[in-house]
N, C-alpha and C positions, 0 to 999 in steps of 0.2 A: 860546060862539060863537067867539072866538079860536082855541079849539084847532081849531074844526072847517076853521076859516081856514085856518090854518099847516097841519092835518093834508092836506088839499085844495091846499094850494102846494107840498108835499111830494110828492103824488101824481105834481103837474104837472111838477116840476122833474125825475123819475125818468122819467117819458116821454117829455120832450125829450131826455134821456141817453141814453135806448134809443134814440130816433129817429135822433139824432145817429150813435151808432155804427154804425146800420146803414148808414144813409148813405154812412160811412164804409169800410164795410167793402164794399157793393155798389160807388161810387165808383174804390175802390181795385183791384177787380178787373175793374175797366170798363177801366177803362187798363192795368191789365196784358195784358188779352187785346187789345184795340188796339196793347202795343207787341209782341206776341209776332206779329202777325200783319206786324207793318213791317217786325221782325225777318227772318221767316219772308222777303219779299219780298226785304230786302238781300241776305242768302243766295244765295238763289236769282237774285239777277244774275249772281251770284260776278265773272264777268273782266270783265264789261262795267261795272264801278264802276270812276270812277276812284280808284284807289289800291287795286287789288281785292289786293296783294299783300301780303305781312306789312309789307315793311323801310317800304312806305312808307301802311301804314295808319292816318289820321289822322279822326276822326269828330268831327264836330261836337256840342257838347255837347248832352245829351238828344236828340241820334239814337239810334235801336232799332238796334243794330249786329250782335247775334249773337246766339247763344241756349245758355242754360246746362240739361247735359242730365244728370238723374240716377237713373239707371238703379234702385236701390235702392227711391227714392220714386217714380220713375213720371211723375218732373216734367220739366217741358220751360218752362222760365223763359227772357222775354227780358232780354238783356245792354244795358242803355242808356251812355252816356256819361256819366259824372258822377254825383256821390255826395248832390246837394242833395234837401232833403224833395220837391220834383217831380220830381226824377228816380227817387227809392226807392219814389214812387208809381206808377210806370210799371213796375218790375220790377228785379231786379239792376242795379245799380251800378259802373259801369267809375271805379274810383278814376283822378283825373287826375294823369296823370303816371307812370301808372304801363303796364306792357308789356300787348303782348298774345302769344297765342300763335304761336311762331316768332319770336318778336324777342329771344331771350334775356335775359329778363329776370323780375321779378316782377311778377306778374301780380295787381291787389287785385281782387275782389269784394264788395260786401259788399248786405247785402238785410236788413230789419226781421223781426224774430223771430215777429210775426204774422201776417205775409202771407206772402212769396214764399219764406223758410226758418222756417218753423215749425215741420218735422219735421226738422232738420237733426240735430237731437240723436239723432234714427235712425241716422245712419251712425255705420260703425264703419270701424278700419284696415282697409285695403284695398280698401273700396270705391273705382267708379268713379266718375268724373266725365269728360265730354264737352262740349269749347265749341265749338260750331260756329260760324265765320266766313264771309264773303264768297268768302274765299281758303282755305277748309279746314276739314276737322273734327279735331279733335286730343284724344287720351285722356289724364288723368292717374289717380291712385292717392292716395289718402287715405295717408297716410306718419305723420301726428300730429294731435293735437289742444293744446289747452291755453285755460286761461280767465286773462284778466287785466283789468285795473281798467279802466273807461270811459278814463282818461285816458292811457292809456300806450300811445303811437306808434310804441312801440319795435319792433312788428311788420311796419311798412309802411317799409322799408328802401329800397325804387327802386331794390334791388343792378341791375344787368346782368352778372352772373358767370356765372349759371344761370339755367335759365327754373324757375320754381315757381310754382303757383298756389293763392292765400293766397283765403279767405273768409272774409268774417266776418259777425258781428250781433250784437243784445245777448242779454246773458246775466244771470239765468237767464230760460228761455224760458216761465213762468209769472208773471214778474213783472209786477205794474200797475205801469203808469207808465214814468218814466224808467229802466231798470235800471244798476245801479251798476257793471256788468261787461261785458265782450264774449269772445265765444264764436270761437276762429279752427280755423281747420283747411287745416291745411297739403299739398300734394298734391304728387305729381312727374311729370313727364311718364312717358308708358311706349314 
């Protein structure tokens, strides 16, 4: 009788988990397609926003501000403000503080390895990347890759020398759970 218990709590416990994930996972693409459509909208004000220009482009945190375009994969991901778990749930992540395109400087992206870059591990050197803004669409070129520990910042520099645009997510992109690495990929304007 116990076992049939525990085997029966077991059942329960693995369909609230399914449940749960999917939840999550429809959830998560509910808001990404809500933020790629507000995206979509800013864009398309272009000059009539104020601040529609680079130097003085400032977006409110978890505003849909632009949209990340990748030609390879076929994906058209929006660009939000801010790197927090509700803004990574809406789509790419505009590291604060960091540049955008046309403001010389480095540029962070970064997005969660099962949703919005899952197939990142597809590109290769060379490939394109496209961020469209309010004030512009702008190409760069996959130039590097490399993988380094969850904890090490030493990639997100806020140079203003150059403009380059850094992405990132974790790594590896099969792993359950927290992963112990991040995956970046370095680009340069063309």
């Amino acid at each position: 009788m116990k076992m049939k218990v525990f085997s029966l709590l077991l059942i329960a416990a693995g369909l609230l988990i399914i449940v749960y994930g999917g939840w999550k996972i429809y959830d998560t693409n509910r808001q990404t397609g809500d933020s790629l459509t507000d995206a979509k909208k800013a864009v398309a004000a272009g000059g009539s926003l104020d601040g529609s220009s680079a130097e003085s482009f400032k977006p409110a945190m978890g505003e849909a501000v632009g949209i990340l375009y990748i030609p390879r994969l076929k994906a058209e991901l929006p660009i939000v403000e801010g790197t927090s778990a509700d803004d990574l749930e809406k789509g790419v992540g505009h590291y604060k503080g960091s540049y955008y395109p046309k403001q010389n400087g480095q540029i962070v992206l970064s997005g969660h390895r099962d949703t919005v870059f899952r197939r990142t591990g597809e590109l290769e050197l060379g490939d394109r990347l496209e961020v469209e803004m309010p004030y512009g669409r702008y190409a760069y070129e996959i130039i590097k890759t490399k993988i380094v520990d969850q904890d090490d910042t030493s990639i997100i520099t806020l140079q203003n020398k150059k403009e380059e645009l850094v992405l990132t997510t974790c790594y590896p992109f099969s792993y359950i759970g927290n992963a112990p690495q991040r995956y970046i990929i370095y680009a340069k304007p063309l």
